[in-house]
C-alpha positions as CSV (number, residue, x, y, z in Angstrom):
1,X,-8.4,-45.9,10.7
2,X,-7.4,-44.1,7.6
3,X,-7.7,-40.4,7.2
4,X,-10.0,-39.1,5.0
5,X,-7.4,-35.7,3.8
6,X,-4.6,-37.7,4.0
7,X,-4.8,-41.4,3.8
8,X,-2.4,-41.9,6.7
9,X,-3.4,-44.7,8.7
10,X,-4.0,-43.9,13.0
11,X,-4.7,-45.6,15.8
12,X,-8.0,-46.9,15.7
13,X,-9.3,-44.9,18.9
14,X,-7.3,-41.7,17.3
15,X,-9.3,-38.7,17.6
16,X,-7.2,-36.6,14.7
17,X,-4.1,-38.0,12.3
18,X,-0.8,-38.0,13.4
19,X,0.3,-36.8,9.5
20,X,-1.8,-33.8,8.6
21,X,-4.1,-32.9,11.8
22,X,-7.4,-34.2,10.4
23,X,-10.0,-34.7,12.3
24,X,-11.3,-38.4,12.1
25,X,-14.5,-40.1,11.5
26,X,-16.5,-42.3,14.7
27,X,-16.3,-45.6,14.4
28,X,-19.4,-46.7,16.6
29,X,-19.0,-48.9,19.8
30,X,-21.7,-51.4,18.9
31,X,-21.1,-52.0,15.3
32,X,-17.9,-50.3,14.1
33,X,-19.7,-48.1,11.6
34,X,-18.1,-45.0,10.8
35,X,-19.9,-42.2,11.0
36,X,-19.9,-38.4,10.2
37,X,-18.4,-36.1,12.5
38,X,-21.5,-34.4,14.8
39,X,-23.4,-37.9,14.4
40,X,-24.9,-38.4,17.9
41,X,-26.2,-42.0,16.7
42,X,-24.8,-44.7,14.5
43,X,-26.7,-44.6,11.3
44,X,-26.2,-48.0,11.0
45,X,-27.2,-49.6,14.6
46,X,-28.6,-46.4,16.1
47,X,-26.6,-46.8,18.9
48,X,-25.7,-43.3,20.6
49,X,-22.4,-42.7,20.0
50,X,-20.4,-41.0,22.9
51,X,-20.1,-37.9,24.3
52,X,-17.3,-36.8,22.9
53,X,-18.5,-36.7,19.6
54,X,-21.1,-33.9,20.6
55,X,-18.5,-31.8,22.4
56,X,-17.1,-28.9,20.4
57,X,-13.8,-29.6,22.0
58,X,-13.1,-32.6,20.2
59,X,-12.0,-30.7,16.8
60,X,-9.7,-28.1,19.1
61,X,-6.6,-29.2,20.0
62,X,-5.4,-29.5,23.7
63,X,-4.5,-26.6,25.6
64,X,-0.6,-26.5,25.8
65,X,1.6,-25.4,29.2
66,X,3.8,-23.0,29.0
67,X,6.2,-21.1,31.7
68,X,5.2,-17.5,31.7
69,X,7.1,-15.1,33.6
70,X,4.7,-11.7,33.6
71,X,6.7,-8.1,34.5
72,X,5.6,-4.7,35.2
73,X,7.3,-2.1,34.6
74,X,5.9,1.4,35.4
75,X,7.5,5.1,35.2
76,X,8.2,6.1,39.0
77,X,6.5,9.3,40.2
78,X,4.8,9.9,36.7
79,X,1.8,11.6,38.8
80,X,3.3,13.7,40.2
81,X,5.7,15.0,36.7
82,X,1.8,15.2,35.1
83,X,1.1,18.0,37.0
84,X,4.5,19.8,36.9
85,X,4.5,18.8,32.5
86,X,2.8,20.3,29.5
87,X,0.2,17.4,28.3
88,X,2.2,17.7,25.2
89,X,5.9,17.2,27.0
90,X,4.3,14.5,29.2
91,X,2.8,12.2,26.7
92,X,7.0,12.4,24.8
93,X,8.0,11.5,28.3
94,X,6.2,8.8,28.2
95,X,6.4,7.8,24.4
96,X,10.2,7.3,25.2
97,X,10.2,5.7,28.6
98,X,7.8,2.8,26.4
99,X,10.4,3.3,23.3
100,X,12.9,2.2,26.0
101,X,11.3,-0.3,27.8
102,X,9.9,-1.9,24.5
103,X,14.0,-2.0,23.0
104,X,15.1,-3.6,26.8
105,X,12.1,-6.0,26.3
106,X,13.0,-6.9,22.8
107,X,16.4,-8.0,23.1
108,X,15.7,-10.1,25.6
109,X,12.7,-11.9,23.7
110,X,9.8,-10.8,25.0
111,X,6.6,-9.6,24.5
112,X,4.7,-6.6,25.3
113,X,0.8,-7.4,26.0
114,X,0.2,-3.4,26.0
């Protein structure tokens, strides 16, 4: 099948090209008609054309894998230093602990989620 954006020719049971990430017309099972994306019949046979064709999923890509290690890092015995700290003296406390943590975080390629 050739790609509408690109002209690349795919597989003909392709879902999207291979060259720009397109997503391709249904060819129908009964007649080989191509029809729009959304059809739910051929316009040509009127044969119902499968499920996947309705399915909102079929334009998003796959879910990818990915390793994920998740840390937590937390300030030991901040509870008890909010009660002994000025709110204002507390919250720099804790504005550098995150300064800290962020930097240590950084260099090693990670990301904070918040």
């Amino acid at each position: 099948m050739q790609c509408p954006a690109c002209g690349e020719i795919s597989h003909e049971r392709a879902r999207f090209c291979t060259a720009c990430g397109t997503s391709l017309p249904i060819p129908c099972p009964g007649c080989n008609e191509v029809n729009p994306e959304g059809a739910r019949f051929c316009a040509r046979c009127g044969t119902r054309l499968s499920d996947a064709s309705e399915s909102p999923a079929r334009s998003t890509p796959e879910a990818e894998r990915r390793q994920l290690t998740v840390m937590l890092c937390d300030l030991v015995d901040s509870t008890p230093l909010s009660g002994r700290l000025d709110p204002e003296d507390l919250a720099e406390v804790i504005r550098t602990y995150q300064l800290r943590v962020a930097g240590a975080i950084a260099r090693f390629g990670g990301y904070i989620a918040r």
